[in-house]
LODO-521060 format. One record per residue: residue number from 1; residue in three letters; x negated, y negated, z negated of N, C-alpha, C in turn. Coordinates in steps of 0.001 Angstrom, whole numbers. Each point is the difference from the previous one (the first is absolute). Layout:
BEGIN
{NUM,'ALA',{X,Y,Z},{X,Y,Z},{X,Y,Z}},
...
//
This chain:
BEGIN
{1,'UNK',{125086,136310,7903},{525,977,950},{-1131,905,471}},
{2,'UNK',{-761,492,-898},{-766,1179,272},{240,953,182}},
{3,'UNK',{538,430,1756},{607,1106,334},{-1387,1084,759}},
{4,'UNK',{-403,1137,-784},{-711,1327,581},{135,301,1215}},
{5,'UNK',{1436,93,222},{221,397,1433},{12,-1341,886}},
{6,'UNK',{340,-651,-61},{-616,-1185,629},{-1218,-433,720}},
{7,'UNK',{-1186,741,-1396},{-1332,-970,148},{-854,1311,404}},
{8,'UNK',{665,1270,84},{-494,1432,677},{-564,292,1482}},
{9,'UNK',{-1407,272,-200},{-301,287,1267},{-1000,-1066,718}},
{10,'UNK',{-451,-1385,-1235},{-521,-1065,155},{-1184,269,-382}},
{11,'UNK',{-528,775,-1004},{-1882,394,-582},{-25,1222,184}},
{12,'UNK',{-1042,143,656},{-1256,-1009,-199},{412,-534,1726}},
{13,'UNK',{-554,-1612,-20},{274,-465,1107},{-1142,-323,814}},
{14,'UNK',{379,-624,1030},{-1189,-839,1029},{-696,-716,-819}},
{15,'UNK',{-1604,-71,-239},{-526,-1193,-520},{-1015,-853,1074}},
{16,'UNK',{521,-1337,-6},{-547,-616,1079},{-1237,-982,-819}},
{17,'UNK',{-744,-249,357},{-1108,-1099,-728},{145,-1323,913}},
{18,'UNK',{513,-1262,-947},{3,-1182,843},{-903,-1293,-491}},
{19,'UNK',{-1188,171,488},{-1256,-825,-751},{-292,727,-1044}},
{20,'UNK',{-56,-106,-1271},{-416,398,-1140},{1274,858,-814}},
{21,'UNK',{1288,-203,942},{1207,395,-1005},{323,1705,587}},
{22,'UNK',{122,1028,-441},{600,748,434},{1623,388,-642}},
{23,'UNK',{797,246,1518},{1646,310,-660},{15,1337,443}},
{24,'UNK',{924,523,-565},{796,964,416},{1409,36,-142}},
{25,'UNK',{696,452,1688},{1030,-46,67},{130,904,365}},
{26,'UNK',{1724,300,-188},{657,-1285,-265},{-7,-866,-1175}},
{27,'UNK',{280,-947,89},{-198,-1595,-1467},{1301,846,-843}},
{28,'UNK',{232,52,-1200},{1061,1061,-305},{291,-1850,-1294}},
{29,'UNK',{1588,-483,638},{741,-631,-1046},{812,719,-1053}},
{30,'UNK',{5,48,-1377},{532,645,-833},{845,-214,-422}},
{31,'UNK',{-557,-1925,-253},{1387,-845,-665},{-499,-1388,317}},
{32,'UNK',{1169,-650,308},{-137,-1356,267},{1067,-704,-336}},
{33,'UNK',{206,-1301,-253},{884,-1180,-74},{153,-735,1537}},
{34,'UNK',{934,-286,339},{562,-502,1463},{661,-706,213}},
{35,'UNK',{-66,-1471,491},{1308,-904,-304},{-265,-578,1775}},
{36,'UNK',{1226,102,815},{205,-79,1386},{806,-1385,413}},
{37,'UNK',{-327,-349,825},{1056,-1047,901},{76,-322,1342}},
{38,'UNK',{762,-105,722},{-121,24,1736},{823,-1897,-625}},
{39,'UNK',{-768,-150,1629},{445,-1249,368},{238,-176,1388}},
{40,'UNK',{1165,-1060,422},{-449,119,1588},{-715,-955,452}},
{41,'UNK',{-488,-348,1121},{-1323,-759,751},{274,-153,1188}},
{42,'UNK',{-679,-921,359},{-88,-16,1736},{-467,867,508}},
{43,'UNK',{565,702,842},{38,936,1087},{-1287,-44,810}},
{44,'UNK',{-280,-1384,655},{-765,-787,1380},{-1321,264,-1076}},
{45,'UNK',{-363,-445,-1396},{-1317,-394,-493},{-371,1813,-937}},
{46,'UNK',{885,870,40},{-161,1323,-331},{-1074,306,1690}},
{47,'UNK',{1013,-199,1045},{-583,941,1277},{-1157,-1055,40}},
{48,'UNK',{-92,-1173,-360},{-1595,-528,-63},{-1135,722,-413}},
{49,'UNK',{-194,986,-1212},{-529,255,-464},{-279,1508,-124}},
{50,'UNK',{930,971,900},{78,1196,87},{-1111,413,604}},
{51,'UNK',{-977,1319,-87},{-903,231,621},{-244,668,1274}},
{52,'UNK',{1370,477,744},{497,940,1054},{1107,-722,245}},
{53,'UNK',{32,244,1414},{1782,-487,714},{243,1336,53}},
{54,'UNK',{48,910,-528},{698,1250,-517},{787,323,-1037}},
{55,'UNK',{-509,-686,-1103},{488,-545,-1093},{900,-856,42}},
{56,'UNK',{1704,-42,-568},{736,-651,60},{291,-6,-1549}},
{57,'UNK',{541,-1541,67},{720,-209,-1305},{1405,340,217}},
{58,'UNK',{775,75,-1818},{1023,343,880},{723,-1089,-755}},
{59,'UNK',{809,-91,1067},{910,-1272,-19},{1588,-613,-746}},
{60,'UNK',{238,-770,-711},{1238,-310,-836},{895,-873,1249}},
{61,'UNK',{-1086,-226,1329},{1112,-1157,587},{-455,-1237,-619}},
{62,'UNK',{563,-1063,893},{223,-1172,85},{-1689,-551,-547}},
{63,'UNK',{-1323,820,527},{-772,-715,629},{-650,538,-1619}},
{64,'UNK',{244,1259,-774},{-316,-149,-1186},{-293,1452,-202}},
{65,'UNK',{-1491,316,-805},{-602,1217,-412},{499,6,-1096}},
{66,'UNK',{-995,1793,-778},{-540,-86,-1064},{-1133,-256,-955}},
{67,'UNK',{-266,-890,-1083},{-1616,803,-707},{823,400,-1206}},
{68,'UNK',{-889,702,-542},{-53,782,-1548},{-1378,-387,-666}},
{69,'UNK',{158,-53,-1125},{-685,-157,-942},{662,887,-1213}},
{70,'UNK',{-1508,632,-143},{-81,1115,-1200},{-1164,-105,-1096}},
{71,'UNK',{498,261,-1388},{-1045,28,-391},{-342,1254,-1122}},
{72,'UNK',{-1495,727,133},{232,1187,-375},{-1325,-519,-1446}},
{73,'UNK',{1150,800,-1129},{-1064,119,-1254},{-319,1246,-142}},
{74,'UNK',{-1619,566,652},{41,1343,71},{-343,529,-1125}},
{75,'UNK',{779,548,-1156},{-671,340,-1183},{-927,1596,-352}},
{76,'UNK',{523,984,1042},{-862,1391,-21},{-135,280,1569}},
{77,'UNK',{-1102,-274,260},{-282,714,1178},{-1457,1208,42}},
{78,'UNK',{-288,0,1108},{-1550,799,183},{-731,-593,193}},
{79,'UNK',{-149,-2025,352},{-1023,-143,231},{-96,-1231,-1429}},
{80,'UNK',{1202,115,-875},{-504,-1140,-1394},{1609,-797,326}},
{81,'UNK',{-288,-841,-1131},{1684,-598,276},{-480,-1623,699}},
{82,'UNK',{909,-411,353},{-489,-1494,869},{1286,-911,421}},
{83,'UNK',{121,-1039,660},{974,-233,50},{-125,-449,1703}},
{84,'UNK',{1326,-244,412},{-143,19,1629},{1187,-738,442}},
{85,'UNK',{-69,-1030,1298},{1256,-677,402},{26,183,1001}},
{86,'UNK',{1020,407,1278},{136,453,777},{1032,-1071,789}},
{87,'UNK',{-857,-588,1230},{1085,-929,665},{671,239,1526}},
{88,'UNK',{795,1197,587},{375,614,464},{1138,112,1169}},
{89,'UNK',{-370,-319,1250},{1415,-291,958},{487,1390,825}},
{90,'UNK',{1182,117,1},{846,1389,43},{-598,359,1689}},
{91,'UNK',{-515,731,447},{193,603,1594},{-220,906,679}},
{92,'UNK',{512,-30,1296},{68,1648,778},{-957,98,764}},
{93,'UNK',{-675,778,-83},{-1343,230,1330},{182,803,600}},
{94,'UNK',{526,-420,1321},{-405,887,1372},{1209,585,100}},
{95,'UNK',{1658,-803,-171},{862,731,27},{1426,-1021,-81}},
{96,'UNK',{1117,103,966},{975,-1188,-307},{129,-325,-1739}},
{97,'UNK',{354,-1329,-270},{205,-666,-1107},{950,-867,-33}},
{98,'UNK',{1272,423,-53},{1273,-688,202},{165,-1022,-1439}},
{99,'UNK',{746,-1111,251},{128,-626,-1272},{310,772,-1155}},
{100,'UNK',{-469,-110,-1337},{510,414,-1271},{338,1635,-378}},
{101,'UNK',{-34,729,948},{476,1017,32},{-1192,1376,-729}},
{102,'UNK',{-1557,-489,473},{-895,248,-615},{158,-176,-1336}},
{103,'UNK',{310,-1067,-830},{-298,-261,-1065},{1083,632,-845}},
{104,'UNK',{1113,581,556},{928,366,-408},{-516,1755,-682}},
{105,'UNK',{-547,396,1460},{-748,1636,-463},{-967,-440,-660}},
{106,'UNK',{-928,-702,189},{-1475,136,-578},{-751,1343,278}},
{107,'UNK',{-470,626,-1165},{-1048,976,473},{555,1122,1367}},
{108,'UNK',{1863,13,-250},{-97,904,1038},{484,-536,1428}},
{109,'UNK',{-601,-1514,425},{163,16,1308},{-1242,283,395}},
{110,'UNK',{-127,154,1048},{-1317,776,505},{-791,-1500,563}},
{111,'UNK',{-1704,497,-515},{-877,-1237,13},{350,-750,-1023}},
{112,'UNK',{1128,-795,-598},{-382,-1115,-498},{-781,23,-1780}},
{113,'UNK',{-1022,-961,107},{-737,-28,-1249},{-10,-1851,-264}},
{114,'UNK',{-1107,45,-606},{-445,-1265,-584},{-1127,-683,605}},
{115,'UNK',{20,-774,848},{-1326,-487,130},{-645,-937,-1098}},
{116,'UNK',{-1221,372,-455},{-614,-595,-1422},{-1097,-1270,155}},
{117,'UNK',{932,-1020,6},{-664,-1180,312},{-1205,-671,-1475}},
{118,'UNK',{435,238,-440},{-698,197,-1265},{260,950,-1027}},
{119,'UNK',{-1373,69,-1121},{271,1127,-573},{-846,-270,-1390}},
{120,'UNK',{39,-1040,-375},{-1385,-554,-1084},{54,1139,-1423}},
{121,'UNK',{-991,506,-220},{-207,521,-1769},{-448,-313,-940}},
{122,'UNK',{-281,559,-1016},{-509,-991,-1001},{-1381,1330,-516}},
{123,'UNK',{-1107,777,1340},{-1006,648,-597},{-259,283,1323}},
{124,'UNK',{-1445,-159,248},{-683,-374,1167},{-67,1801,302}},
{125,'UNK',{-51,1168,-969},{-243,1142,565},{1242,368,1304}},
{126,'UNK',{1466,-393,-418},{734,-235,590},{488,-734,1209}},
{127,'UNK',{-963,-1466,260},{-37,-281,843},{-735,811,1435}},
{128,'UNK',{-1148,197,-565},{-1132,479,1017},{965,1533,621}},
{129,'UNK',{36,829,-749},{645,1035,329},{1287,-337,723}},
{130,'UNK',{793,-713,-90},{1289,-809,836},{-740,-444,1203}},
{131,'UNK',{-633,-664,29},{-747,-806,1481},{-532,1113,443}},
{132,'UNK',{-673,931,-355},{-1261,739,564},{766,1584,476}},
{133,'UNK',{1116,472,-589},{448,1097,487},{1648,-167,776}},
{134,'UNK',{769,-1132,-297},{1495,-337,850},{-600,-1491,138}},
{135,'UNK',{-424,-752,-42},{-141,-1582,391},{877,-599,-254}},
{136,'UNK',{462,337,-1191},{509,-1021,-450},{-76,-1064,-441}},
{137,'UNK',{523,-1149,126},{-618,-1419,-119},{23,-175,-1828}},
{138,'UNK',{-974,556,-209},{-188,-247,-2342},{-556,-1167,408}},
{139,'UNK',{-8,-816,-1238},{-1336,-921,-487},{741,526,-1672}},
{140,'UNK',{-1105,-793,-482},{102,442,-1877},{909,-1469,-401}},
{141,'UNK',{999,132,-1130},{300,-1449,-402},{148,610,-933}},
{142,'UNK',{745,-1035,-1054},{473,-256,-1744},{1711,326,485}},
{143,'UNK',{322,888,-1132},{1029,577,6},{734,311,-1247}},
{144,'UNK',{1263,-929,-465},{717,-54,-1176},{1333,591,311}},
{145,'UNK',{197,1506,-793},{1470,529,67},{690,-243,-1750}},
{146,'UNK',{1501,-331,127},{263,-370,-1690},{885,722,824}},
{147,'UNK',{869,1242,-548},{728,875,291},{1367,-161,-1554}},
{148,'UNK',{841,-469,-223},{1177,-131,-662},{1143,873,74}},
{149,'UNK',{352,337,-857},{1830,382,0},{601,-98,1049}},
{150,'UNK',{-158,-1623,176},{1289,-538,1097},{-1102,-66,1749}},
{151,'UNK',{-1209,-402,-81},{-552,-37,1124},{-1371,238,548}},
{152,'UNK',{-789,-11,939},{-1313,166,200},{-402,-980,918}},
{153,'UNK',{-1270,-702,-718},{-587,-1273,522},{-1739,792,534}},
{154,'UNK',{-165,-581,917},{-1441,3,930},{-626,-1049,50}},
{155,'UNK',{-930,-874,-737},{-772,-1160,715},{-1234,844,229}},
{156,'UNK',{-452,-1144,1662},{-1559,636,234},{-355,-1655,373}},
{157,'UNK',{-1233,234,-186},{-862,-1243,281},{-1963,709,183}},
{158,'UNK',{-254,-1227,783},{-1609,292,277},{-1051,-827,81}},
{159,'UNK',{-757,-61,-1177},{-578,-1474,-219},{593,-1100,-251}},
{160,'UNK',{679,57,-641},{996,-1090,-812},{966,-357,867}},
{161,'UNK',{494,844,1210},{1172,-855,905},{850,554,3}},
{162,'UNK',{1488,40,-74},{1112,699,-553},{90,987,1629}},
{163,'UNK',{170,1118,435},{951,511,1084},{1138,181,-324}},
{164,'UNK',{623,695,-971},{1264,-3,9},{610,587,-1264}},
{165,'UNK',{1218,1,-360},{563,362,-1380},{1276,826,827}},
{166,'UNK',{-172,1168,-110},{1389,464,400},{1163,435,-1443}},
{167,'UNK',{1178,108,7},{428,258,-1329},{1650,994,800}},
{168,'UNK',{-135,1058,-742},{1239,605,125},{629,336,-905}},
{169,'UNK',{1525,212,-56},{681,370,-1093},{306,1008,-55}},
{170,'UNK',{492,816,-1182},{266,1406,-219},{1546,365,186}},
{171,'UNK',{573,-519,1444},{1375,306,193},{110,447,1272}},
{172,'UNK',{1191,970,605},{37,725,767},{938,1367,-380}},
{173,'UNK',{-357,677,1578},{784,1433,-172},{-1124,716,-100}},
{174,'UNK',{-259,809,-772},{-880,853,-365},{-117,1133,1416}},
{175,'UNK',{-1382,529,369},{48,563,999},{-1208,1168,-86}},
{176,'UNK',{-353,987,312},{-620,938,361},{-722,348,1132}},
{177,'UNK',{-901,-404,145},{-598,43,1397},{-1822,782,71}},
{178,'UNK',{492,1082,780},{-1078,827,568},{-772,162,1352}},
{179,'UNK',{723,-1526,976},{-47,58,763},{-2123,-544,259}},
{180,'UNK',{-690,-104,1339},{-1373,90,-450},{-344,-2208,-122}},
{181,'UNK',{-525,-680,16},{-866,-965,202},{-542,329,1518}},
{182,'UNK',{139,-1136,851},{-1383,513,1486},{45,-1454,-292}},
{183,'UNK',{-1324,-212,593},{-1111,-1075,24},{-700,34,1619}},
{184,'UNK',{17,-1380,314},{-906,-164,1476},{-1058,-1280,-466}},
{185,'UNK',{-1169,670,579},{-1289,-851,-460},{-1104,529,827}},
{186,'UNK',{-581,-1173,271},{-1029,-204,991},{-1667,301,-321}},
{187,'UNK',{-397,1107,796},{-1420,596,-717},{-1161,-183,1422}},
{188,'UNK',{-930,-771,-27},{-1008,235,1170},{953,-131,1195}},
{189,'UNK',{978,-803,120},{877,-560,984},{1036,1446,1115}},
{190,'UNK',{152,1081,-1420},{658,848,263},{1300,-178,-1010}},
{191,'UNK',{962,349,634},{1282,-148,-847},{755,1332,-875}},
{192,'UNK',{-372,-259,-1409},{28,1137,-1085},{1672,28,-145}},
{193,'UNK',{412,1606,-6},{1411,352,-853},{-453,124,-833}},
{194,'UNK',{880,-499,-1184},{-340,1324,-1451},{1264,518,-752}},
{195,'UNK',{150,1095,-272},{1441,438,-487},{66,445,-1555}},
{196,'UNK',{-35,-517,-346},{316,-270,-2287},{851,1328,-105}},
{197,'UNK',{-108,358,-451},{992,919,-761},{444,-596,-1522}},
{198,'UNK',{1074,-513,-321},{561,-383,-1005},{1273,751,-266}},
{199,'UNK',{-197,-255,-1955},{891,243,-736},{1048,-1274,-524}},
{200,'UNK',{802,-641,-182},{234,-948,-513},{1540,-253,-953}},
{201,'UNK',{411,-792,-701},{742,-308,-98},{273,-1736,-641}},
{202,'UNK',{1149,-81,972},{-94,-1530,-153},{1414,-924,-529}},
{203,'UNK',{-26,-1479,-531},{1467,-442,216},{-420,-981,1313}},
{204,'UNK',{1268,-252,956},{-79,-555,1269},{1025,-1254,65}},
{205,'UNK',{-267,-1095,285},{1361,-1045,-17},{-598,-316,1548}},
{206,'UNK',{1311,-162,359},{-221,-1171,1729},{446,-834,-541}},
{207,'UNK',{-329,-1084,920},{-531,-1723,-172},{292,-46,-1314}},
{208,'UNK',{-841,16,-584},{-198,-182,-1741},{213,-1248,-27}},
{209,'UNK',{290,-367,-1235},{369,-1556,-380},{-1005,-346,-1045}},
{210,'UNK',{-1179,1171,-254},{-654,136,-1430},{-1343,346,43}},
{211,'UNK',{-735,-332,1523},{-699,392,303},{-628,-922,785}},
{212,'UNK',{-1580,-349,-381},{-106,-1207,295},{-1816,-36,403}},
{213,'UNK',{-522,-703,1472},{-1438,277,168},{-638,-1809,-217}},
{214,'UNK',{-672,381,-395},{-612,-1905,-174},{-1752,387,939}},
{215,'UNK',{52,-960,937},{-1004,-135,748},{-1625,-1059,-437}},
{216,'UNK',{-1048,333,-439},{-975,-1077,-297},{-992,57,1207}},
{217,'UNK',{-1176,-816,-456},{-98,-1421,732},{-1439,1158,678}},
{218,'UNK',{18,1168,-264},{-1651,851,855},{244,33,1345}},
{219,'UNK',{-1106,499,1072},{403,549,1318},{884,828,58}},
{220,'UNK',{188,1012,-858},{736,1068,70},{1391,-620,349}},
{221,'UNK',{314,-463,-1554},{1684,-647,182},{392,-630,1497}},
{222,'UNK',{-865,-583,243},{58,-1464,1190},{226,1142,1352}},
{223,'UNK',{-495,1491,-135},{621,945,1152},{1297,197,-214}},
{224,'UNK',{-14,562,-1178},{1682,248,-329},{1053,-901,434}},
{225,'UNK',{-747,-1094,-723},{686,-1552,362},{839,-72,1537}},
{226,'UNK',{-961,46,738},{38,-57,1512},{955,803,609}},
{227,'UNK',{470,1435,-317},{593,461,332},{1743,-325,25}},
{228,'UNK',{-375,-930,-1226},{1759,-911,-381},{487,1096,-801}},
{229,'UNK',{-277,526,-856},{906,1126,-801},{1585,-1133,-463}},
{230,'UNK',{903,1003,-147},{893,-951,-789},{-255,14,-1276}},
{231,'UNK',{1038,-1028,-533},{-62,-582,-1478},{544,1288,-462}},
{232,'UNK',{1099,447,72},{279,1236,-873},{-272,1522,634}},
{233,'UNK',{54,754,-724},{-212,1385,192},{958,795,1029}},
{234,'UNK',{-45,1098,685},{657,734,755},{771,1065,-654}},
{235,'UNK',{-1174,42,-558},{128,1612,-1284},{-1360,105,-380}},
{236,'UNK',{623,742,-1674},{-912,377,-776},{-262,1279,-711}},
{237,'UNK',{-1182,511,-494},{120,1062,-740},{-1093,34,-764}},
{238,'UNK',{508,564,-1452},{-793,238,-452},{200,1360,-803}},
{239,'UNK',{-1495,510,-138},{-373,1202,85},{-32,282,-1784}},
{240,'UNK',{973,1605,-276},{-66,-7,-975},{-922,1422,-651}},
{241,'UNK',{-347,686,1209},{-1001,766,196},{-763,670,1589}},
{242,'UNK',{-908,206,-17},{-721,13,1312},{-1487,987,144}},
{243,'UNK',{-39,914,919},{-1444,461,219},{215,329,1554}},
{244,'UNK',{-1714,-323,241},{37,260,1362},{-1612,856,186}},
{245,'UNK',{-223,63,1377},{-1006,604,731},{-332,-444,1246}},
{246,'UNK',{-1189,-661,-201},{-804,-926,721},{-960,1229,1129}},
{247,'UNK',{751,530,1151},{-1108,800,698},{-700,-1181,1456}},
{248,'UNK',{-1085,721,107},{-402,-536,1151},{927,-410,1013}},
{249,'UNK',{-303,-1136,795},{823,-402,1460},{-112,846,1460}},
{250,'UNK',{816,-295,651},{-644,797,1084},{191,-1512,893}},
{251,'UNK',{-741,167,1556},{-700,-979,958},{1899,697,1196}},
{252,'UNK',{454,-1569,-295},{1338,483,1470},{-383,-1140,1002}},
{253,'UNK',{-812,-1213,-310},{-90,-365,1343},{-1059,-1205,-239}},
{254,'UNK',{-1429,70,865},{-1157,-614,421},{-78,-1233,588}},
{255,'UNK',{-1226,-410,-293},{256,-1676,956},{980,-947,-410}},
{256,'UNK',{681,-5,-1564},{749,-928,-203},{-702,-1366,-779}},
{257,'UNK',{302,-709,84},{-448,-1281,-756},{-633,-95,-976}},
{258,'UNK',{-1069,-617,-492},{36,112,-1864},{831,-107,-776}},
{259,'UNK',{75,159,-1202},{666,-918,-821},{-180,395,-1262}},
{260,'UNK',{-1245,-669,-433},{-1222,-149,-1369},{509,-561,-648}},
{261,'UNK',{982,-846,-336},{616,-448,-775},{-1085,-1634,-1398}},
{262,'UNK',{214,-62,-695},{-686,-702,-879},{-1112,895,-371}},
{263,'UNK',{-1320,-267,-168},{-838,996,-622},{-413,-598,-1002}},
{264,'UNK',{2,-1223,-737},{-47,70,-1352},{-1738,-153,-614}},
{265,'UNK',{-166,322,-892},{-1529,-21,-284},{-118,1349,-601}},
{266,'UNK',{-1226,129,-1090},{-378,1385,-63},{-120,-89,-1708}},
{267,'UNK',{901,-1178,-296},{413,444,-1809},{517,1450,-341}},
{268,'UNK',{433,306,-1219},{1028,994,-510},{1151,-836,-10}},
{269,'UNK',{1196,711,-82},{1344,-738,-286},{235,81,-1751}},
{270,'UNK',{1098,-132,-70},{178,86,-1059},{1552,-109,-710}},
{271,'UNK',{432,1210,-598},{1347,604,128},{173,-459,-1478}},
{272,'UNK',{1492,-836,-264},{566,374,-1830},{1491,387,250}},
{273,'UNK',{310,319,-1023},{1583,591,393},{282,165,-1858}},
{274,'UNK',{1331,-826,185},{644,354,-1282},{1142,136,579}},
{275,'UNK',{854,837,-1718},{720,1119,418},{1061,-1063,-1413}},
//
């Protein structure tokens, strides 16, 4: 989905130097592979971990959130291709958040994004630039996509310990969506927006019957763990084409909590993907 008018108006961009790496943005996605899943969770161990009492999750009721888990095979971008998992709870900052009703608009209720509880890759240039310009919580891991006919599988692991295998299937209502990605993430204990501009198109099933996350035995999982995700899926999607635009964050509110997430060591990752 290499759209001109789309990616117009992006070069020459900001180039920022972060240690030894210099980017320029915006990060321009060209093409990627995308396989999605929401789950619901405890409510009580989400607001555990939020970095602002401004920040609300938003709520299914009966004592029960969301997370998402995504996983992106970035195959053309601007800064190299890499791979990336994204572990993600739905919420509104600084604004009522009535049950379910958010999740219903998505990009167009006002405020709500993703808070990015994790965000692991598989190429340390990627990490540093993630931590060092939105704070986002990267570390580097091992990252296996087998992309099929019928479905798309994700294992990641780090130093021989499984985190997780997500697997989605290729069923659904086919959908079109231009709506943007926003992201909330924590930088120098200031609280980052960031607003994606995406292209996408996807198939979407609610509570999939075919869609399935397996949890292993690292720190990472053992967070996920905690949160109580359910056994099956909420909804799923997977992506049958996709580009986006990674611009800088802007600072909406100071003095909030950390939240550094796993930092991992200072290997390379390491991405395979069959098709």
């Amino acid at each position: 989905m290499k759209s001109e008018k789309f990616f117009s108006g992006t070069r020459p961009g900001e180039k920022l130097k972060i240690g030894n790496l210099t980017v320029e943005l915006p990060i321009l996605y060209l093409r990627d592979d995308l396989l999605t899943a929401f789950f619901t969770c405890s409510l009580k161990r989400v607001k555990e971990i939020l970095p602002s009492e401004k920040l609300k999750p938003v709520s299914l009721g009966l004592g029960r959130a969301v997370v998402g888990i995504g996983c992106f095979n970035y195959i053309d971008t601007s800064i190299g291709s890499y791979g990336e998992v994204g572990v993600i709870i739905p919420v509104v900052h600084n604004r009522p958040c009535p049950p379910v009703f958010p999740l219903l608009l998505e990009a167009n209720y006002p405020s709500l994004g993703f808070l990015v509880m994790h965000l692991p890759v598989t190429a340390l240039a990627a990490r540093n630039a993630g931590r060092g310009i939105w704070g986002y919580t990267k570390f580097t891991t091992e990252m296996n996509f087998e992309i099929t006919p019928e479905a798309g599988t994700c294992e990641m692991s780090e130093g021989g310990k499984n985190i997780l295998r997500l697997t989605v299937k290729k069923r659904g209502m086919v959908r079109r969506d231009n709506r943007p990605l926003v992201t909330y993430s924590v930088l120098n204990r200031d609280l980052i927006y960031t607003n994606i501009p995406t292209r996408a198109i996807y198939l979407t099933s609610v509570v999939p019957s075919h869609s399935e996350l397996v949890l292993g035995d690292h720190p990472v999982a053992n967070t996920i763990r905690a949160l109580e995700p359910s056994k099956k899926a909420l909804m799923s999607r997977f992506y049958i084409e996709r580009s986006g635009i990674l611009p800088r964050g802007e600072v909406v509110e100071t003095g909030v909590k950390p939240l550094d997430g796993y930092l991992g060591g200072e290997q390379e990752g390491k991405l395979s993907v069959t098709y």
